[in-house]
C-alpha positions, 0 to 999 in steps of 0.5 A: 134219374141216372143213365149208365152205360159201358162201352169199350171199357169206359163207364158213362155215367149219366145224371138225367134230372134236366127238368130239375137242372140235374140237381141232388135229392137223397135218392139220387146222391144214394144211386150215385153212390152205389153206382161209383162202388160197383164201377170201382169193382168192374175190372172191365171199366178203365175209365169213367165219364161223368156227364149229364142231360140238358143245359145245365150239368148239375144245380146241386141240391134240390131245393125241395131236398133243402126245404125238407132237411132244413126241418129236420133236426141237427142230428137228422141233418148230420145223419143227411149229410153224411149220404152225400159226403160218402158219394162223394168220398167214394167219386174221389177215391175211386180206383180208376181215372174219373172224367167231369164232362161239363157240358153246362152250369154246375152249382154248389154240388155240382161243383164238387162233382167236378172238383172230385173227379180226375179230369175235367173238361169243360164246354166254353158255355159252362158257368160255375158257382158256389153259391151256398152263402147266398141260402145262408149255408155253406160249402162243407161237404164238397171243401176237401175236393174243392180246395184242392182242386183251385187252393185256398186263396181261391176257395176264399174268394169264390166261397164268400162272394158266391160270383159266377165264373165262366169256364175260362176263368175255371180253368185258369183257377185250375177247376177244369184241365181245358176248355172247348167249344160244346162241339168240340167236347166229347172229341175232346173227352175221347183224346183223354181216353185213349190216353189213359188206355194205354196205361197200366190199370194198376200203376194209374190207380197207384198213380192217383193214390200217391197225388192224393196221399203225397200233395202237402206232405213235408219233403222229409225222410218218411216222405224220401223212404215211401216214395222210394218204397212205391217205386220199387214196389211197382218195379217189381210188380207184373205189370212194372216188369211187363211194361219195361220189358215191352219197352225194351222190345219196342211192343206193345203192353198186354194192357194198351188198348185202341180206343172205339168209341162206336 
């Protein structure tokens, strides 16, 4: 159901349900969560990739899922819900760069799978919708991540109307960083990795933290004092004091790494 492979630091996490359009059922949003925990207390793993098999990357719930929960009572259901929303909670805060590989149609879930992680890049041939109005239900669990990925005003849009939008259209709404063809997509993916592996572990994972924690705050005095208090405290931190020190020497970091992928 779930491919996982570790190579040169980088984590691949892999949805393997194509003949069911990689679409979530209980047991497989349950995987993923434990999946994202130990990935986040690997200290080998600097990256991970989030991608899957087949044509489409992921038609959110299973419908088969859907029918049974939609005999379920509203606790049950809250209690049901609840599995998900921490999957993709523990996607969004996971302490290291996350990149969304979307190599087809993401649906419903699949969209907040997307909108959860870091980075996403895109084949020109994906489509995306958030169809949940259309089953008579909503897009709650994924809103937090959805909305800050393309807005409000978006969100409004695409959440009523429940239209497919073509991977141009995903990025130009701020869904996914780029587009490219599918041939092209994986050379893509690689350029980021090697981006982000010459980084600091630590400052990227404090650098996620303040995007997530600092959007949408008032520019005011508690805002001014911590960001001066998160600077400092990376200034003063090893790898501050590594990093300026190897700048200065014109050398390397003890953490930039080349990265291979075979």
């Amino acid at each position: 159901m779930i491919d996982f492979n570790l190579k040169n630091m980088v984590a691949y996490i892999t949805l393997n349900r194509p003949d069911v359009h990689n679409a979530f059922n209980d047991v497989l949003v349950a995987d993923l969560a434990k999946i994202f925990k130990e990935v986040d207390n690997d200290p080998q793993i600097r990256v991970v990739v989030l991608g899957s098999v087949g044509k489409t990357f992921s038609a959110g719930a299973d419908l088969q899922w859907m029918q049974k929960v939609a005999r379920y009572s509203e606790q049950e259901n809250v209690e049901d819900a609840l599995g998900l929303a921490r999957m993709m909670s523990h996607l969004y805060f996971l302490g290291k760069p996350t990149i969304a590989r979307v190599q087809g149609a993401a649906y419903g879930g699949g969209v907040g799978l997307v909108s959860a992680c870091d980075i996403a890049i895109s084949s020109q041939a994906a489509s995306f919708c958030l169809s949940e109005v259309k089953l008579g239900v909503i897009p709650a669990v994924i809103s937090p991540y959805v909305i800050r990925a393309i807005g409000q005003r978006q969100a409004s849009r695409y959440f009523l109307t429940a239209e497919t939008f073509d991977a141009t259209t995903a990025q130009q709404i701020g869904l996914v960083h780029a587009t490219v063809p599918s041939a092209n997509l994986d050379a893509e993916i690689d350029k980021i990795i090697s981006a982000i592996l010459q980084g600091a572990p630590l400052a990227q994972k404090e650098a996620k933290k303040l995007v997530q924690e600092i959007s949408g705050q008032p520019i005011d005095i508690k805002l001014t004092r911590d960001t001066a208090e998160r600077i400092a405290r990376r200034r003063v931190s090893p790898e501050g004091r590594e990093g300026i020190a190897a700048f200065l020497k014109k050398a390397p970091p003890s953490w930039h790494q080349t990265y291979k992928k075979d």
